[in-house]
C-alpha positions in Angstrom: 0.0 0.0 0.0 1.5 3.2 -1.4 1.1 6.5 1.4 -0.6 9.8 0.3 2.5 11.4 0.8 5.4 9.1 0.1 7.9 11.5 0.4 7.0 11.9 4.8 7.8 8.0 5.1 11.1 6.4 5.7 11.4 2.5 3.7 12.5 0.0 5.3 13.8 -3.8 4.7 14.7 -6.6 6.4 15.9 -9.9 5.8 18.0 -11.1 2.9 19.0 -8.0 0.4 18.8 -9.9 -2.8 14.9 -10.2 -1.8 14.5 -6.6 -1.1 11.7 -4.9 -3.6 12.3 -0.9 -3.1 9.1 0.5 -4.2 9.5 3.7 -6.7 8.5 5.9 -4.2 9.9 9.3 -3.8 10.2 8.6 0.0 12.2 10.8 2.8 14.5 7.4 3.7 15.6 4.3 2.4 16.9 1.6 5.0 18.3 -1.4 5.4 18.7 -4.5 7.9 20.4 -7.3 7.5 22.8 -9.9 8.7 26.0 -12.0 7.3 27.1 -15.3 9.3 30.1 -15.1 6.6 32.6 -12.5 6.0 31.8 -12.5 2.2 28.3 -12.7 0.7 26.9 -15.7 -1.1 27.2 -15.7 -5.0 23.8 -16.6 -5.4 21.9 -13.3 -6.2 25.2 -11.2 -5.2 24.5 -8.7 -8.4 20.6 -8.3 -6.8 22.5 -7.7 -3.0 24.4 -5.5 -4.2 22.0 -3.1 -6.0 19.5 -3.3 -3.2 22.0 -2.2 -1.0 23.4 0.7 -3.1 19.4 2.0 -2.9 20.1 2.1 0.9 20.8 5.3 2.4 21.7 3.5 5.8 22.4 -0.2 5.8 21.2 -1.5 9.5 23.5 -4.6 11.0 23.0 -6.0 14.1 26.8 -6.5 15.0 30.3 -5.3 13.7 30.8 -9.1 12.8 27.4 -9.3 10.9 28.5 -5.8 9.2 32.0 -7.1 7.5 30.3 -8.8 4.6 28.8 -5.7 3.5 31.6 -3.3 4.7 34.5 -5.1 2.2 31.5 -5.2 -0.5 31.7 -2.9 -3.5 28.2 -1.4 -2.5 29.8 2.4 -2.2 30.3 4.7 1.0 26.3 3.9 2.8 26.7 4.4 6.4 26.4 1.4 8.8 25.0 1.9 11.7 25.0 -1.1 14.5 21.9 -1.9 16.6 21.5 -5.7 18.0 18.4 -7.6 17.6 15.5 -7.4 20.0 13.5 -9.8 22.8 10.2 -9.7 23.0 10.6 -9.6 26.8 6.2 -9.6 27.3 6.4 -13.0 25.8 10.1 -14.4 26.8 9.3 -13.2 30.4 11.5 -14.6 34.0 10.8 -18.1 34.7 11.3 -19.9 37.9 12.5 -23.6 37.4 13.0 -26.4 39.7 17.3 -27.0 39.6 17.0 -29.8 41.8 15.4 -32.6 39.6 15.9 -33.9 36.1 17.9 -31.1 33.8 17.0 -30.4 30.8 20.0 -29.0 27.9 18.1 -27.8 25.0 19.5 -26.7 21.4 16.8 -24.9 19.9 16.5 -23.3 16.6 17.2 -24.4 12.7 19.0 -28.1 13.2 21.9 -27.1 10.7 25.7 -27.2 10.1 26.7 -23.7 11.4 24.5 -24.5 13.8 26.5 -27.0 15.4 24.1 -29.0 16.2 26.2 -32.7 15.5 28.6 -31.2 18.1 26.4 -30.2 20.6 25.0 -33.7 21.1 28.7 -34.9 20.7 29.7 -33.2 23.9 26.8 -33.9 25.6 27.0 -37.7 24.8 30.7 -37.1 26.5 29.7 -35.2 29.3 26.5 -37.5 30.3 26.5 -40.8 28.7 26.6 -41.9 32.7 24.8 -39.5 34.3 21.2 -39.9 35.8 18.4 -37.5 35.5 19.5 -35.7 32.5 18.5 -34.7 28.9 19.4 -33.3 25.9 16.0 -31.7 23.8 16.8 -30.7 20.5 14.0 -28.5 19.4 14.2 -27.3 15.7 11.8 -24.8 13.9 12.1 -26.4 10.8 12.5 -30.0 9.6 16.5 -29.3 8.1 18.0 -32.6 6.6 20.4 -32.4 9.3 17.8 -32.8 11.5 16.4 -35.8 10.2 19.4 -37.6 9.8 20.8 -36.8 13.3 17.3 -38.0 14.5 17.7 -41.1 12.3 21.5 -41.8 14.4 20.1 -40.6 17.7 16.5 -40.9 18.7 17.0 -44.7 19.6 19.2 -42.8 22.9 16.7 -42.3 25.9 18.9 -39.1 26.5 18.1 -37.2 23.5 15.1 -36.0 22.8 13.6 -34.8 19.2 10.8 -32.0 19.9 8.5 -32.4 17.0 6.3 -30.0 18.4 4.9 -26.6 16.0 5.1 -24.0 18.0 4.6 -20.2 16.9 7.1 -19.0 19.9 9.4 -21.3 21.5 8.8 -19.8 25.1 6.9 -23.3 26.5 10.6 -25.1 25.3 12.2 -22.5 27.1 9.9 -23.0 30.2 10.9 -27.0 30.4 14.4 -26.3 29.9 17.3 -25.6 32.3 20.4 -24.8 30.4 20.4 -23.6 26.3 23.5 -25.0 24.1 24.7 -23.0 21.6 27.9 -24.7 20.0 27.6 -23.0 16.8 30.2 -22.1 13.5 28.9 -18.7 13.1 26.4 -16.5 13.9 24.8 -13.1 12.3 23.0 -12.4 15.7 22.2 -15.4 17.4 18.7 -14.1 18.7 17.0 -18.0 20.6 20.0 -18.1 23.1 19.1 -14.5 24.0 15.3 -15.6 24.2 16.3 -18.5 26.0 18.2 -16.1 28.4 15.4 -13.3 28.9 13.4 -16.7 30.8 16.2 -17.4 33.3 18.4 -20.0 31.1 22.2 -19.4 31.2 23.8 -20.6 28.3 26.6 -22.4 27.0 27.9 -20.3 24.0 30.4 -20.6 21.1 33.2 -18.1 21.6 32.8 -16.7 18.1 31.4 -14.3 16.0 28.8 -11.7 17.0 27.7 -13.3 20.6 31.0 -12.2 21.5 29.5 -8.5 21.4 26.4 -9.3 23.3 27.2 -12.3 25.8 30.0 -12.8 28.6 30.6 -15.2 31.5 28.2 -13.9 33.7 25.4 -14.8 32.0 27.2 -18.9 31.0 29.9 -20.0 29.6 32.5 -19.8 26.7 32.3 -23.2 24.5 36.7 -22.4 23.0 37.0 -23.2 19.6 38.9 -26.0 18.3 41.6 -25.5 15.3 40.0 -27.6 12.8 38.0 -25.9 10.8 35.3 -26.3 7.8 34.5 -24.8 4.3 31.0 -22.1 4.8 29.8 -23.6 1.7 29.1 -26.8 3.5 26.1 -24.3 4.6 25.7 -21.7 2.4 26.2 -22.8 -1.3 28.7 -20.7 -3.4 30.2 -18.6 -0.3 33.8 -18.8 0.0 36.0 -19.1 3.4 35.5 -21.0 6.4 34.9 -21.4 9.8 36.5 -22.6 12.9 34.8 -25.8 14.5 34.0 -25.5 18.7 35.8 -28.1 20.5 33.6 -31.2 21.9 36.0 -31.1 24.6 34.8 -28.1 25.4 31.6 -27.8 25.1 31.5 -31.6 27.4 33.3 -29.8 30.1 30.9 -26.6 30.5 28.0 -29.4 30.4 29.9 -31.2 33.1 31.1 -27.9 35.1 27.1 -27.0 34.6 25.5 -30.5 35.7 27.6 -30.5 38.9 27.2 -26.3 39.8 23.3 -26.1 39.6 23.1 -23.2 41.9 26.0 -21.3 40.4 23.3 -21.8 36.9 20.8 -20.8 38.2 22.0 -17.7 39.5 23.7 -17.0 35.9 20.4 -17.5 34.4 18.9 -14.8 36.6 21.6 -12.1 35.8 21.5 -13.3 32.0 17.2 -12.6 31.9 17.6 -9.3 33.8 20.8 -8.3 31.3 18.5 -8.9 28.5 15.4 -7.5 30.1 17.6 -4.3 30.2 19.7 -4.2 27.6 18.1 -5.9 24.6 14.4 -6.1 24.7 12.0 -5.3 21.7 11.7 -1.7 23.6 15.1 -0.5 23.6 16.2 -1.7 20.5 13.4 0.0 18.6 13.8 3.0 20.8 17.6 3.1 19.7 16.6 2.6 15.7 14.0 5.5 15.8 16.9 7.7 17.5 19.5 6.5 14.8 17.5 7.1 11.8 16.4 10.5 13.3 19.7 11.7 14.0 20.5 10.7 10.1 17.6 12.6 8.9 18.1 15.8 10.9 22.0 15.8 10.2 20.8 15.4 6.3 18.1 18.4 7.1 20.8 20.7 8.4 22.8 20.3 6.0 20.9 19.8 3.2 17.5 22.4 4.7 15.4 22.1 1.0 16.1 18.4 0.6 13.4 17.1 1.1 10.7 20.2 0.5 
C-alpha cells in the first residue's frame, strides 16, 4: 500500500537484500537491515544484494561481525550503523524452574551445520552418557535434513530427545528447559539463546562471531573453539571461506562444570534474563533505531535544509 505522501515516510527492509523490492516511491529514507554469518556474501543473487543495498541510504546490522560482509562489499560509501536484535521480553518473560530434579539441555533453533548441532549432542554424549536425571532436547523450527538424519542416528538414545512439536514462539521449550547449548560455527545475531536467556536459562555459548559482542561469562559460559576448521559452503552454497569448528571437549566440560554447579546456573540464568530485560528487549532496541535514523535525517536536514521540501 503506497502513502498519500510518500515523500513523509522512511522504507525499510529486512531480511536477505537480494529479496528486497524498493518501491518507486519518492520517500524521505531508504533503509536497510540485515545480517551476514560469513565474511563474504553468497554468490547466489550477489548482483541483486548489491543493487538493493546501493538504494540504501543507511544499511542497519546487528553487529560489527554481521556488518563485515557488506563493509568489504563494492556497494559504495552507505553508512552502517550497529543496533542488536530485540526480545520480545512480554512474551520471553523470568521463569522460575526447579534446579534440583531432572535437567534439561536444550539446542533450539534451525538443526543445521553452522549451527553446530552434531557437536552439541557430541559433547553432551561425552559429558552424560553416565549420568542420571538428564536430557538433551533438541528443538528445531524447521524440519532441516540435518535434522532428520541426526534423529535417524540418535532418537534410539533415551537421552536425547527430538521436539516435533509446532510452535509459533518457543517460550513453552524454554519453560521445560534448564540450560540452552549454543555450540555453533557462526552467527549473524544469534537471537534464541538470548530468548532463552530473557526466561532465566544461562547458556553455553560458542566463543565466536557476534555473541562475542552481546554475551560474557556472567550470564554462561565460553564453549573455546577447536583449530579444525570447515569450508561455509558446506552451509551456504557458493560462499567462499570457512569457519573454525567448537571443540567437543569443550563444550563436554561446561555441560559437566554446569550439571555439577546447579546453583551457580541458576544464578547466571537470573543475571543473563535481567541483562536482556535491560539491555536488549523489543523496547530499547526499537527506541535506539528511531533515534539513529532520526539523527541521520536531521544531520541530512541541516545540511541539506530544502532536501526534502
Amino acid at each position: 500500500m503506497v502513502p498519500d505522501k510518500p515523500e513523509e515516510y522512511v522504507e525499510l527492509w529486512w531480511g536477505n537484500p537480494a529479496d528486497w523490492s524498493w518501491s518507486k516511491c519518492n520517500v524521505k529514507m531508504r533503509v536497510g537491515m540485515c545480517v551476514s554469518e560469513s565474511e563474504s556474501l553468497a554468490k547466489v543473487g550477489r548482483n541483486k544484494t548489491f543493487y538493493n543495498i546501493k538504494q540504501c541510504d543507511m544499511l542497519i546490522c546487528p553487529s560489527r561481525f554481521s556488518a563485515r560482509a557488506y563493509q568489504e562489499s563494492p556497494v559504495g560509501d552507505i553508512p552502517i550503523s550497529i543496533i542488536p536484535l530485540g526480545v520480545d521480553t512480554k512474551v520471553f518473560s523470568y521463569i522460575k524452574r526447579d534446579w534440583n530434579s531432572e535437567l534439561i539441555y536444550l539446542m533450539a533453533g534451525a538443526a543445521q551445520f553452522r549451527k553446530g548441532t552434531w557437536l552439541g549432542i557430541e559433547g553432551f554424549l561425552k559429558a552424560c552418557h553416565k549420568r542420571d536425571k538428564v536430557k538433551l532436547v533438541i528443538w528445531s523450527s524447521v524440519k532441516t535434513p540435518e535434522r532428520e538424519e541426526l534423529k535417524r542416528e540418535y532418537s534410539k538414545n533415551d537421552k536425547i530427545i527430538f521436539d516435533d512439536s509446532i510452535l509459533k514462539s518457543p517460550h513453552k521449550i524454554y519453560a521445560k528447559s534448564h540450560i540452552i547449548l549454543s555450540p555453533h560455527l557462526s552467527e549473524g545475531f544469534g537471537l534464541t539463546p538470548f530468548e532463552a536467556m530473557a526466561t532465566g536459562m544461562p547458556c553455553i555459548m560458542s566463543r565466536c562471531s557476534s555473541p562475542m559482542e552481546y554475551f560474557n561469562k556472567e550470564y554462561g559460559w565460553w564453549v573455546e573453539m577447536s583449530e579444525l576448521y570447515a569450508p561455509i559452503d558446506m552451509c551456504i552454497e557458493d560462499t567462499g571461506g570457512s569457519w573454525r569448528l567448537p571443540d567437543v571437549d569443550s563444550i563436554a566440560d561446561m555441560i559437566n562444570y554446569s550439571y555439577r554447579h546447579r546453583n551457580e546456573a541458576r544464578e547466571k540464568g537470573v543475571i543473563a534474563s535481567r541483562y536482556v530485560h535491560n539491555r536488549l528487549s523489543w523496547d530499547i532496541v526499537t527506541k535506539k533505531l528511531y533515534a539513529t535514523i532520526k539523527s541521520y535525517l536531521d544531520t541530512k536536514e541541516i545540511k541539506y535544509p530544502n532536501h526534502y521540501m
